[in-house]
C-alpha positions in Angstrom: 82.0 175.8 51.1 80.3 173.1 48.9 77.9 170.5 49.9 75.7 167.7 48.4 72.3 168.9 49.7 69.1 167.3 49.3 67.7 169.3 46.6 71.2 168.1 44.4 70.8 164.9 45.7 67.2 164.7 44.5 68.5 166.2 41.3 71.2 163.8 40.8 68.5 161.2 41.3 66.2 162.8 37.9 69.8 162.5 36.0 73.0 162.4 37.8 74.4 164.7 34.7 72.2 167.8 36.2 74.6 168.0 39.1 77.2 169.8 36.3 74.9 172.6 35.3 72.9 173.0 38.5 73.9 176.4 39.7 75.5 177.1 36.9 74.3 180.7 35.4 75.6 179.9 31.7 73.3 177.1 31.1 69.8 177.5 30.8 67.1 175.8 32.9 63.3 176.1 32.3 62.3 175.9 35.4 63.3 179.0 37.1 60.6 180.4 34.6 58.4 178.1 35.2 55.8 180.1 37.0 53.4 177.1 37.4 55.9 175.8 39.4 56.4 179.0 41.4 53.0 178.9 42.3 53.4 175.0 43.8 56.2 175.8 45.4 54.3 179.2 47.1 51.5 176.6 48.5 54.8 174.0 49.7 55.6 177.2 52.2 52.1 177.7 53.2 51.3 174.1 53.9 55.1 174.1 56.2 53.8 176.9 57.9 50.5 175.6 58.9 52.5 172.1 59.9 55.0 173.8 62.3 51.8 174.6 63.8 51.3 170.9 65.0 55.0 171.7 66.9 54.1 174.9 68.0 57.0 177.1 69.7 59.7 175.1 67.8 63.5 177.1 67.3 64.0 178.4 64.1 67.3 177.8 62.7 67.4 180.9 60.6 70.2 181.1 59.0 71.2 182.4 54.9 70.9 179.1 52.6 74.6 178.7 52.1 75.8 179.1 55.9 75.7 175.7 56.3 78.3 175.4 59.4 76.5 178.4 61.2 73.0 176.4 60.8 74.5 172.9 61.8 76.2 174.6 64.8 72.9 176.2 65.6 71.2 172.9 65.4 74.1 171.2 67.6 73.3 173.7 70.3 69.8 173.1 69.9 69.8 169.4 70.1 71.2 169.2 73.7 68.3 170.2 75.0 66.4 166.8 76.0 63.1 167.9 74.6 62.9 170.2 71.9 61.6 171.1 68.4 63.3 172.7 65.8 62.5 173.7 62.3 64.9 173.8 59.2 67.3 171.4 61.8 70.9 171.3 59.7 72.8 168.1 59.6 76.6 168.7 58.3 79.0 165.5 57.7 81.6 165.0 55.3 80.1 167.2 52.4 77.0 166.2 52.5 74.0 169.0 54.3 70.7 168.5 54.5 67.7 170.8 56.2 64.7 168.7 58.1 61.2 170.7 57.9 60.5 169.6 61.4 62.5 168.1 64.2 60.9 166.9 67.5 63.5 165.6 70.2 62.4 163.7 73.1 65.5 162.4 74.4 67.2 160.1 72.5 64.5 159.6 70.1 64.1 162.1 66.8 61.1 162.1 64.7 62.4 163.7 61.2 58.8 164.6 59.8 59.2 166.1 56.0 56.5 168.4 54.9 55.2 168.0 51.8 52.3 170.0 49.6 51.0 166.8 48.4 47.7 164.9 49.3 47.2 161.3 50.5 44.5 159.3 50.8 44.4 157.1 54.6 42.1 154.7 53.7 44.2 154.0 50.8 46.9 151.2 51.7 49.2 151.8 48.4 49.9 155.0 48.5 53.5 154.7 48.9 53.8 151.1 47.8 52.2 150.0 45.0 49.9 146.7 44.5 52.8 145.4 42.4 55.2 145.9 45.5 57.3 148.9 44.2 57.3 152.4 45.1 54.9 154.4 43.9 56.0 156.9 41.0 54.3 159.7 42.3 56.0 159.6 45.6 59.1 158.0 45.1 61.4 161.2 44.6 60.0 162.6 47.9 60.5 158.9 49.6 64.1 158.7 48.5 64.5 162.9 50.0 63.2 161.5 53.1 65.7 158.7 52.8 68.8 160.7 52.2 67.8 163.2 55.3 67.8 159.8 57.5 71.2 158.1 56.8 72.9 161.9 57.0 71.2 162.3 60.0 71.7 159.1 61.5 75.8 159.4 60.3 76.0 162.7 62.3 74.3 161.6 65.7 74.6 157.7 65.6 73.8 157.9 69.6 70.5 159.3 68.5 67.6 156.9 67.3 65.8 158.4 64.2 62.1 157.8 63.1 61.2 159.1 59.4 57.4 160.0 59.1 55.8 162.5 56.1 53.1 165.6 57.0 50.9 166.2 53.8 47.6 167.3 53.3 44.7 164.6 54.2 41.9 164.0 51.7 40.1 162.9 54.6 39.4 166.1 56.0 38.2 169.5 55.6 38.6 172.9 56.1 36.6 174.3 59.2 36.6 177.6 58.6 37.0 179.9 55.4 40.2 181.5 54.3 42.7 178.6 56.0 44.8 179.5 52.3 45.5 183.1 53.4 46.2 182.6 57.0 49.9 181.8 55.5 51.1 184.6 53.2 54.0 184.1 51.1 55.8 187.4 50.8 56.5 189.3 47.4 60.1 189.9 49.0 62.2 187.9 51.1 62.9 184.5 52.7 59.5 182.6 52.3 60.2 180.1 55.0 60.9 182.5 57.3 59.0 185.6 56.1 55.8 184.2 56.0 53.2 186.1 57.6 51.0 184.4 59.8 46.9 185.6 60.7 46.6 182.7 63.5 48.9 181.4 66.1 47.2 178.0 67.1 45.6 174.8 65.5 42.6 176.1 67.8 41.7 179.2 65.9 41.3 177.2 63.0 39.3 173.8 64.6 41.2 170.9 62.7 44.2 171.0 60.3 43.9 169.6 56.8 47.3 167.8 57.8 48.3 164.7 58.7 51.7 162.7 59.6 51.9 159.3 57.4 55.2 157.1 59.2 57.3 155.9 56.1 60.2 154.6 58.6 60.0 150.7 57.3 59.8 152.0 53.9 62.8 154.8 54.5 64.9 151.9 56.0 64.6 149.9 52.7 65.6 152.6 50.9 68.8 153.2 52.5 69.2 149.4 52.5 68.8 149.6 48.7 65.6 147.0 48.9 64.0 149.8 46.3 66.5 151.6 44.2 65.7 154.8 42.2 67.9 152.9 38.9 68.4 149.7 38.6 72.4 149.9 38.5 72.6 152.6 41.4 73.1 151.5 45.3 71.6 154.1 47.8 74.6 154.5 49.5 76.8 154.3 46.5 74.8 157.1 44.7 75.6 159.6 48.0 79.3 159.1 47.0 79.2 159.3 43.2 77.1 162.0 43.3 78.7 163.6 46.3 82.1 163.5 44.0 81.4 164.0 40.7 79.3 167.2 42.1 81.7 169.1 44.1 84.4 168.4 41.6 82.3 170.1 39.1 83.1 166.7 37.0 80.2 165.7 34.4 79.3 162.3 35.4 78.5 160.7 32.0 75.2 159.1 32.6 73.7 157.4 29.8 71.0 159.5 28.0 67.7 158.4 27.9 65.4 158.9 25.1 62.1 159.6 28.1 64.2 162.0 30.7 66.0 164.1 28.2 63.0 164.8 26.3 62.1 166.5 29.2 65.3 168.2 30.6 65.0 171.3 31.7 68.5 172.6 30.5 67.5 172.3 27.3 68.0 176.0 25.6 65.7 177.3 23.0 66.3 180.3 20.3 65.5 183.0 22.3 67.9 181.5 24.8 71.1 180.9 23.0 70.5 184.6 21.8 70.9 185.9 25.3 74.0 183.4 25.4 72.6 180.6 27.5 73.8 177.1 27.0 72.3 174.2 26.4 72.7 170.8 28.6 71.0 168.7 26.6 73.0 169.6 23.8 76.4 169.4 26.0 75.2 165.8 27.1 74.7 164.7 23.1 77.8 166.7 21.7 79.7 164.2 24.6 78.2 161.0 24.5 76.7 160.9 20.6 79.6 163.3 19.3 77.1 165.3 18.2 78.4 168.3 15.7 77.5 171.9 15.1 75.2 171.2 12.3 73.2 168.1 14.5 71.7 170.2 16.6 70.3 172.1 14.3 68.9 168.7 12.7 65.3 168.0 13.9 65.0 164.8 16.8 62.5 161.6 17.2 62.3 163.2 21.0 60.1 166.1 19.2 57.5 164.0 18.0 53.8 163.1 19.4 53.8 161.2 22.4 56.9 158.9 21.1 59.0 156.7 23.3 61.3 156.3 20.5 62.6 153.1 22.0 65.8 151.7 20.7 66.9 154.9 19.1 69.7 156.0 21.3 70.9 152.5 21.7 71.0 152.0 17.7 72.0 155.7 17.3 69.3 156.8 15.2 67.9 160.0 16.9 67.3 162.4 13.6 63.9 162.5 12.0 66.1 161.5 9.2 67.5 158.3 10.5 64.1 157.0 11.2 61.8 154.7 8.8 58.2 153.7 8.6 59.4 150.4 10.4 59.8 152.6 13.7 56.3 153.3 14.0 53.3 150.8 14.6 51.0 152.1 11.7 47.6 151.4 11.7 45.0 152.9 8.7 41.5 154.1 9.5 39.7 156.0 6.9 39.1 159.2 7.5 41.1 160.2 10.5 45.0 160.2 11.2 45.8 157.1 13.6 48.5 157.7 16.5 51.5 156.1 14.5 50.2 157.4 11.1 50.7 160.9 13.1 53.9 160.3 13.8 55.4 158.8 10.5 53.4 162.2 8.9 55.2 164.6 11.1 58.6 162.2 10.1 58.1 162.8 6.8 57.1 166.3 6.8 60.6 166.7 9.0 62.3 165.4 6.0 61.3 166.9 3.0 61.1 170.3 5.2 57.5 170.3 4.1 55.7 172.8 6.3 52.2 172.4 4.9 49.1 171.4 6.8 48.3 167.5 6.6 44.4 167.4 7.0 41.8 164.6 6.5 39.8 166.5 4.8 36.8 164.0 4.0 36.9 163.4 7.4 37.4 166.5 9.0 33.6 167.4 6.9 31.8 165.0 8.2 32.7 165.5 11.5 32.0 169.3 10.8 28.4 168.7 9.2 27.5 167.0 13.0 28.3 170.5 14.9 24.5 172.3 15.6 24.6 176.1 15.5 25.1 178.5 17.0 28.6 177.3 18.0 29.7 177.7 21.7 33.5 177.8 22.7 33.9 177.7 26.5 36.9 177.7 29.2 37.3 177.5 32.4 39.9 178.5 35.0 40.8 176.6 37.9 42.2 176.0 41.1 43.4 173.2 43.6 45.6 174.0 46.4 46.3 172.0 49.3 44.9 174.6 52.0 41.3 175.2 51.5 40.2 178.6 50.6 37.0 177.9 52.3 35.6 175.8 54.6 34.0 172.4 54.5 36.4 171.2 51.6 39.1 169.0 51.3 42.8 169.6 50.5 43.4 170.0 46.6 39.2 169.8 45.7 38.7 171.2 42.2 37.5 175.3 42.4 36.0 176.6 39.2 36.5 180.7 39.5 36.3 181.7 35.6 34.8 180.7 32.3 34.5 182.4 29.2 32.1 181.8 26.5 32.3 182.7 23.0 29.9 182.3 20.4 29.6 181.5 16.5 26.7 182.2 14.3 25.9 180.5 11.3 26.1 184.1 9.6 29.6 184.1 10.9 29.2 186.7 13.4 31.7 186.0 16.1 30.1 187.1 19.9 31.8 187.1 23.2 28.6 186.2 24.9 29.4 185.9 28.7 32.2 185.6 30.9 32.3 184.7 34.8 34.7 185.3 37.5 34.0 184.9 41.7 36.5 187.4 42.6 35.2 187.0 46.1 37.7 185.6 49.2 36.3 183.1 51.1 33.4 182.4 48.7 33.2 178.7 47.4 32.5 179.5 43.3 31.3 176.4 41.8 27.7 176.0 42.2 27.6 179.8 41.5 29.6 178.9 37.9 27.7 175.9 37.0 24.4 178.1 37.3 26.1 181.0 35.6 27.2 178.0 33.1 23.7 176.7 32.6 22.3 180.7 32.3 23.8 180.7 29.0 24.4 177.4 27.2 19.9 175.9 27.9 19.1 178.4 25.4 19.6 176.5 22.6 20.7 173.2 21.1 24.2 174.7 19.3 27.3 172.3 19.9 29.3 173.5 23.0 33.3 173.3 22.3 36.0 172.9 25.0 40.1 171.9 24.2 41.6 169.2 26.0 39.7 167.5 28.7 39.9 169.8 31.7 36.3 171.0 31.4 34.8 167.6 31.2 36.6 166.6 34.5 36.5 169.8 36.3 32.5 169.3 35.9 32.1 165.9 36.9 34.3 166.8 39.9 31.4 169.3 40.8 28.9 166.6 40.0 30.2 164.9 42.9 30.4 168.4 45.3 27.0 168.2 44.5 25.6 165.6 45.7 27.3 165.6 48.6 25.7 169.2 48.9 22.3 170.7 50.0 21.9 173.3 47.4 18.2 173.3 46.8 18.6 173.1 42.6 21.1 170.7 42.8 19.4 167.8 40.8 18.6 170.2 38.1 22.4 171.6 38.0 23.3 167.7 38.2 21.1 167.1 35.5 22.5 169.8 33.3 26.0 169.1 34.1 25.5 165.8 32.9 23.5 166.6 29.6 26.7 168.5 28.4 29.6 165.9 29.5 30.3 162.2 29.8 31.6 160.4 33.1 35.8 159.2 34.0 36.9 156.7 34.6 36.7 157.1 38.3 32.4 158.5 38.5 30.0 156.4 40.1 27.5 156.6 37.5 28.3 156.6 33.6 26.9 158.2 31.0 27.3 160.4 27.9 25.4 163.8 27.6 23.1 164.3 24.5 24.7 167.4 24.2 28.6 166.0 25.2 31.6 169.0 24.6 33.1 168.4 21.6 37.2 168.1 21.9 38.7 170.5 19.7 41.9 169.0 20.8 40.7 165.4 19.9 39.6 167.3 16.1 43.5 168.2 15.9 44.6 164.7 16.2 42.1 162.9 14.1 42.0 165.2 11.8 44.7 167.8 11.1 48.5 168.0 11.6 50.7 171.4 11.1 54.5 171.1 11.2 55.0 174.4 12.7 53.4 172.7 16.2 56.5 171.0 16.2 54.6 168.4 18.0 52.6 169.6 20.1 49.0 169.3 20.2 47.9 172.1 23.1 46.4 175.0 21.9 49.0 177.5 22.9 51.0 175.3 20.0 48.2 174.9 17.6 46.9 178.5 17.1 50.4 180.5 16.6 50.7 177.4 14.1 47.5 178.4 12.2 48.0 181.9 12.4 51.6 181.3 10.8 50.1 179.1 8.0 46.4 181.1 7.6 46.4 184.3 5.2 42.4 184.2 6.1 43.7 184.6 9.8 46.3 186.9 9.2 44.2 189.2 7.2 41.7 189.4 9.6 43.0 189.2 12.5 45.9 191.9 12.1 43.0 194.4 11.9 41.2 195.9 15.1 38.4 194.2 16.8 36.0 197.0 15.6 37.1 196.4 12.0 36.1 192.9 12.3 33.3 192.8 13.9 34.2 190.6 17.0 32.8 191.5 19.9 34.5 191.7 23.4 34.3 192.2 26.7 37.7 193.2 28.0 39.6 195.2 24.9 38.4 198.2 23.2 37.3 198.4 19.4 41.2 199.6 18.7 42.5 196.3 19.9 44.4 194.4 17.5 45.5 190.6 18.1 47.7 189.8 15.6 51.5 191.4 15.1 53.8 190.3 12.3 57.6 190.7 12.5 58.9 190.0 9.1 56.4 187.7 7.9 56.3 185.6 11.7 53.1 186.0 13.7 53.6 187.1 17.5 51.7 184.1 19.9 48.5 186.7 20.2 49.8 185.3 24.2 52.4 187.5 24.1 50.3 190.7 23.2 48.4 190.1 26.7 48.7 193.9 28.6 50.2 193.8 32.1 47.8 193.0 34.9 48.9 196.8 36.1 48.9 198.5 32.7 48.0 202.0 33.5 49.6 202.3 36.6 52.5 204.5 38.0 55.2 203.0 39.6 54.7 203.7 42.9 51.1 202.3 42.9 52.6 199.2 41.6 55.4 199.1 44.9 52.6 199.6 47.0 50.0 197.1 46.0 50.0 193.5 47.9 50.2 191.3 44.3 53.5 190.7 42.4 52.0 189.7 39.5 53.5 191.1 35.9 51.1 189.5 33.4 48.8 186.5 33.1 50.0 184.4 30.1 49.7 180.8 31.8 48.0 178.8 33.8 49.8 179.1 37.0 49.8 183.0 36.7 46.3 182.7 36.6 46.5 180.0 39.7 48.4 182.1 41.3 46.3 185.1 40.6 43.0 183.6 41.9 45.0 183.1 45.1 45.7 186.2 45.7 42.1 187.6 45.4 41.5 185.4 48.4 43.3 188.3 50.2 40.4 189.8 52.4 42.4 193.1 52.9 43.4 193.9 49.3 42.1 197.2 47.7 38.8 197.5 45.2 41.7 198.9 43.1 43.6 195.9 42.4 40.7 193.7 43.1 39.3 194.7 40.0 43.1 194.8 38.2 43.7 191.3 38.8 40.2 190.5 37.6 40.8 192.2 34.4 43.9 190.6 34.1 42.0 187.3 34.5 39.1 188.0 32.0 41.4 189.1 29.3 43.6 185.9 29.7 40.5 183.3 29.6 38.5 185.6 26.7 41.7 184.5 24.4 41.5 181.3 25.2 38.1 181.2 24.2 38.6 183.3 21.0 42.1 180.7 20.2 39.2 178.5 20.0 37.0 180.2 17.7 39.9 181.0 15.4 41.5 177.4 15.0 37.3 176.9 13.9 37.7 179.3 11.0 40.9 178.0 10.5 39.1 174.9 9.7 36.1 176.0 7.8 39.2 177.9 5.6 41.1 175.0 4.6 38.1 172.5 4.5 36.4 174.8 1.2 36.6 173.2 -1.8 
């Protein structure tokens, strides 16, 4: 049997032309690898367990995802009861099947409450609806879910009357006591919504949930009366149908491509998938709307370049880097550094002529260079926000600092891994520890402190605020020094720019330098394989071991060697990571509590950190997922230092 569920319905809703290669194993899709993802979703089954909690003693409609008649005929027996709860209630009618997180009868009233792992603030009145009087983009998807679970509902028990509200986690309030994030353990194996294992068995044994229930019922109404629509052209109820249709037909429905959404489709293939045999959607999309042929896709698209909206293109049917002109680009000159559009038209250009060489404002590029103070500090942190507090006294999704790594370069040229820090500690809050662990090692001198991107810069002023609200007895001086090394968002109560401010290596990339091979991208998991592909300085060095070199580290022996070459391509020094359990027999690995392969991203390493939280876990793998952790963030730290000689290389006269 076949159904419309929500999670298609919510898909049709991204792009209507997903409902043809949803479940379809021939085409690819990036996010079942997507482990950042994975780990989001692992918190969404910890925050439902903690919210059937508010409804304890509810009835479980337990049944395998695709039994849908079984589970709806559970739920039918369920719902003659005049008071009851039930979770995962099934709603089956005319195709169409949805699951409800919570139900809570009291005769002939429903309240259909939707969990979700998302934060809201209460004293906040547009949270849903914005100031201009439309939804609000962040919840939107989930508001039309909650919608869709209504009118099915409603169409299958019109005797019933049905309230919509949401559950998510409540900036207001805190955790009172530590380790609320591992009282609800997703399972390596198995169902996670019904395998979870639970360490508490009442809102009592934890003082207060971090939850709260939001009623969206006006708002859901409008919905489903099409007052808000999800596209301009597309009626609530009419979508239901289309979708409903065109989906169980296995028919492709034809929507228009979109320059924004299909830039980001997830059934795009790459290489390495086409050479396992995977399709591409994206590509079956153009090849049917644009008549794209064999030799187009190979062609290079406007949807690769830097934070481009490319509008127009589609509708004028110029989409190749080689239909495009310097009129599609709002060019602006500034001496010395590459402007936005100029970056653009560059990497155009480059496309073109198939010119893979490094564009770099040199004269620029110096003088920024002649600013930085040795010695030369390269720093990065690791971080985690999840909705249930790992300790208590904080709020749902508060900023934890757990790892930094710190890398060092001399004006000799001596390259040190000077310090590393990790709280591997469960119920431990890590940030004032990190910031003086921080401090420890960058007061010693006046050397210009490096970070990529501006996650350190916020993840800091966040613990300026934790801070203040704190009574840490140095907590002025750590204020103090927080400060001196960063400058304040856009959101701080104070303002001000640090003598000593990080220096954005990211922001040096696009003022300053442009290398085809990025493809695009700016992030530094694009940048260095790009460098290390275009370097012989990097190559040559780096392809030797660590003790050859000279580079100190912490976490690989002298033998270590980061660089591997394949017929003149360089391996993403990422992908020469170890396992987390490198050493270990098989059985060990069966037996341990973790499920963890390797750390090569940032939700692995999320992930990971959650899982030392885990108060009954073994020394053993304690200190295997630590390793694992360290090695990860020393790269990061060394990427850094690299992409610097990579600099100093091609800025030599």
């Amino acid at each position: 049997m076949k159904v419309l569920s929500k999670s298609r319905f919510k898909l049709g809703l991204e792009c209507p032309n997903k409902l043809y290669f949803t479940g379809k194993k021939e085409f690819a899709n990036k996010k079942m690898d997507d482990t950042f993802l994975l780990a989001l979703a692992k918190g969404g089954f910890q925050v439902e367990e903690l919210a059937r909690l508010h409804y304890p003693n509810g009835i479980f409609i337990d049944t395998e995802p695709y039994e849908y008649e079984k589970a709806f005929q559970l739920t039918q027996e369920a719902l003659r009861q005049e008071n009851v709860v039930i979770y995962e209630a099934a709603f089956l009618i005319n195709s169409f099947f949805i699951r409800t997180d919570i139900l809570v009868k009291k005769g002939n009233h429903i309240r259909l409450i939707e969990v979700k792992a998302k934060s809201f603030d209460p004293y906040d009145e547009n949270t849903f609806i914005g100031k201009r009087g439309g939804l609000d983009a962040k919840h939107k998807l989930n508001l039309f879910d909650l919608a869709f679970q209504k009118h099915i509902a409603k169409a299958t028990y019109p005797e019933f009357e049905f309230e919509a509200y949401f559950m998510m986690a409540d900036k207001a309030k805190t955790a009172k006591v530590d380790g609320l994030n591992q009282m609800f353990r997703v399972p390596s194996e198995g169902n996670p919504r019904t395998a979870i294992i639970k360490k508490i068995d009442s809102l009592e044994e934890i003082g207060e949930s971090v939850l709260s229930e939001i009623n969206v019922d006006t708002i859901i109404n409008d919905i489903i009366g099409s007052k808000y629509k999800y596209h301009a052209n597309l009626e609530f109820k009419e979508a239901l149908e289309s979708f409903k249709s065109h989906y169980l037909a296995e028919k492709y429905f034809n929507w228009p491509t979109s320059f924004g959404a299909c830039k980001k489709c997830e059934f795009r293939a790459s290489d390495e998938d086409k050479a396992k045999g995977l399709l591409s959607g994206f590509e079956y999309c153009f090849r049917k709307q644009h008549q794209w042929s064999e030799s187009d896709m190979k062609k290079s698209t406007a949807m690769e370049i830097w934070n481009y909206q490319g509008k127009g293109l589609l509708e004028s049917n110029r989409l190749f880097m080689e239909d495009l002109t310097e009129e599609d680009f709002n060019i602006t000159l500034v001496p010395g550094i590459i402007t936005p559009g100029q970056r653009r038209w560059i990497q155009v250009e480059k496309s073109k002529t198939g010119d893979d060489s490094i564009y770099l404002e040199k004269d620029g590029l110096k003088a920024e260079m002649t600013q930085w103070q040795f010695p030369l500090h390269f720093i990065d942190f690791e971080t985690s926000t999840v909705a249930l507090p790992f300790t208590a006294g904080r709020s749902p999704y508060e900023q934890v600092a757990f790892q930094f790594s710190h890398h060092i370069y001399h004006e000799n040229g001596t390259i040190e891994h000077k310090s590393e820090y990790i709280n591997n500690m469960p119920g431990e809050f890590p940030n004032f520890s990190f910031v003086r662990a921080l401090k420890s090692v960058l007061e010693n001198d006046m050397g210009t402190i490096f970070k990529f991107a501006k996650h350190e810069n916020s993840v800091l002023n966040a613990i300026v605020v934790q801070l203040k609200n704190s009574n840490e007895p140095d907590r002025e001086e750590l204020i103090t020094f927080i400060k001196s090394i960063t400058q304040s968002t856009k959101d701080s109560v104070d303002t001000w720019v640090g003598e000593r401010n990080m220096v954005d290596l990211n922001e040096i990339v696009k003022h300053y330098y442009f290398n085809p091979l990025t493809k695009g991208s700016n992030s530094i998991k694009a940048i260095l394989p790009a460098a290390l592909q275009t370097s012989t300085f990097l190559k040559v060095k780096y392809s030797k071991s660590i003790g050859e070199i000279n580079v100190s580290s912490k976490n690989f022996g002298n033998n270590h060697i980061w660089l591997k070459i394949d017929n003149g391509v360089v391996a993403s020094p990422y992908k020469m990571l170890p396992p987390v359990f490198e050493g270990w027999d098989q059985l060990e690995k069966l037996e341990t509590l973790s499920d963890i392969e390797d750390i090569a991203d940032g939700g692995a390493a999320l992930t990971a950190y959650a899982k030392l939280q885990f108060q009954d876990m073994s020394d053993k793998e304690r200190n295997q997922i630590s390793q694992g952790l360290l090695k990860y963030c020393e790269l990061d730290t060394l990427a850094m230092v690299m992409f610097y000689e990579h600099l100093i290389e091609i800025t030599r006269d």
